[in-house]
C-alpha positions in Angstrom: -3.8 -11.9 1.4 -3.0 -14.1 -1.8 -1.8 -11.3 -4.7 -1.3 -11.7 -8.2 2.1 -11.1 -8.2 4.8 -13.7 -7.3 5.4 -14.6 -4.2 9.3 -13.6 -4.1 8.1 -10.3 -5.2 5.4 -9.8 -2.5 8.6 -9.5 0.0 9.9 -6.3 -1.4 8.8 -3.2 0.3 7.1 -1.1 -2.2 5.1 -5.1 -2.7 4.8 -5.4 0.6 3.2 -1.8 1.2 0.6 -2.0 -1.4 -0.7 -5.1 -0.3 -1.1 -3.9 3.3 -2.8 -0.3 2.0 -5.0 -2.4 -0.4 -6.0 -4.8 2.5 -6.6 -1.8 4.6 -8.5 0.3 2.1 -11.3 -2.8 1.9 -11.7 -3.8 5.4 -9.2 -6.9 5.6 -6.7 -5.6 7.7 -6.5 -3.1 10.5 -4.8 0.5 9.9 -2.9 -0.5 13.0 -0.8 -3.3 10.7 1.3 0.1 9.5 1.6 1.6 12.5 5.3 2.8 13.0 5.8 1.8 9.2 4.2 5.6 8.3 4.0 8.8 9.6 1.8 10.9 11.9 0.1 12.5 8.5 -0.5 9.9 6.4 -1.8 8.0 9.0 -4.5 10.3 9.8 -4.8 10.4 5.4 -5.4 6.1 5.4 -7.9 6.8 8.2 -9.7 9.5 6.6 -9.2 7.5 2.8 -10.9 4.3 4.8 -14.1 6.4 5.5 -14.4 7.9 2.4 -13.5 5.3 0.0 -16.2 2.5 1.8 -17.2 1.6 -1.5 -14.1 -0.3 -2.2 -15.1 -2.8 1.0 -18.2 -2.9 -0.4 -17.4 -4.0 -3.9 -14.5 -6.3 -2.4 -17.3 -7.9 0.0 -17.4 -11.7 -1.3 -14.3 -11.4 -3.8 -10.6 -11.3 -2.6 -9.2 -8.1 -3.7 -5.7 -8.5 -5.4 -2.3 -6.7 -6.6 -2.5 -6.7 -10.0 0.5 -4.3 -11.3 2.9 -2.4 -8.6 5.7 -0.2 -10.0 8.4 2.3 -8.5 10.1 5.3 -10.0 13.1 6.4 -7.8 12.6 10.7 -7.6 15.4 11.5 -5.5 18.2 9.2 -3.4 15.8 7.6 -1.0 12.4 8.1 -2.4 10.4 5.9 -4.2 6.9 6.8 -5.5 5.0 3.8 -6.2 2.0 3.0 -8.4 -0.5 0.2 -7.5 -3.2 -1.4 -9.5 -5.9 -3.6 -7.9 -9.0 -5.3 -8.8 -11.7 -5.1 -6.1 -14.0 -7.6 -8.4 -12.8 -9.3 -11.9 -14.6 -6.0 -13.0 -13.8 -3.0 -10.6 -9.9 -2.0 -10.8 -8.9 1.0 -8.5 -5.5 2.4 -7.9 -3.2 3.2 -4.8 -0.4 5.7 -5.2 1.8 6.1 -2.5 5.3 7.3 -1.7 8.3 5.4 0.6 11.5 6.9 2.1 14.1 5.6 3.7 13.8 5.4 7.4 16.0 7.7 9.1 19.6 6.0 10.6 20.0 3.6 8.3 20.2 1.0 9.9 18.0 -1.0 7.8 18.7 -2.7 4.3 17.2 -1.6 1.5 15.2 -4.6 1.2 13.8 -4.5 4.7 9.8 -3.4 5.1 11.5 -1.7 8.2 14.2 0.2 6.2 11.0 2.5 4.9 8.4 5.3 5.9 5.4 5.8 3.7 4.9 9.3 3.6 2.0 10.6 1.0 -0.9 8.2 0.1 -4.2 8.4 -2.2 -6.4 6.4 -3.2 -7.7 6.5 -6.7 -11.6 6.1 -8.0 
């Protein structure tokens, strides 16, 4: 999915995330693309947020939906809750808010999609 933002950002995870949610959230990728990558809850949550948010495929439909802004704000050692702006048209912006923490063990660099959990999730009208 071709974002917005550069392409040396896109590989950073809260990037990387929002671009997955945001492809999920209009139909251009399957909720199974996270699976593993966030919990038992919020998995149910992105399921639920795909049915009742079906207006944003349907406004995407014929456009390609992008990242326009994504910003972090670090709330305790190993959280990050992150802020995502995205056009569905040149006229329809929507946001994603979501929330990443560190995967348990470690093991993982901080910089690694797989060093991170998303654990809360809405989508904004």
């Amino acid at each position: 999915m071709t974002t917005a933002i550069a392409v040396g950002r896109r590989s950073q995870p809260h990037f990387w995330f929002a671009d997955r949610l945001l492809g999920i959230l209009t139909g251009r990728r399957p909720i199974a693309c996270l699976a593993g990558l966030i919990t038992d809850d919020d998995y149910d949550r992105l399921w639920n947020l795909t049915n009742t948010r079906s207006d944003w495929r349907h406004r995407a439909r014929g456009h390609l939906p992008s990242l326009r802004h994504c910003r972090f704000s670090p709330t305790t050692p190993g959280t990050l809750e992150i802020t995502a702006i995205v056009a569905l048209t040149r006229d329809c912006v929507r946001a994603i808010v979501f929330r990443l923490e560190r995967a348990p063990g470690g093991e993982h660099p901080p910089s690694s999609v797989r060093g991170w959990r998303c654990t809360a999730i809405e989508a904004i009208e």
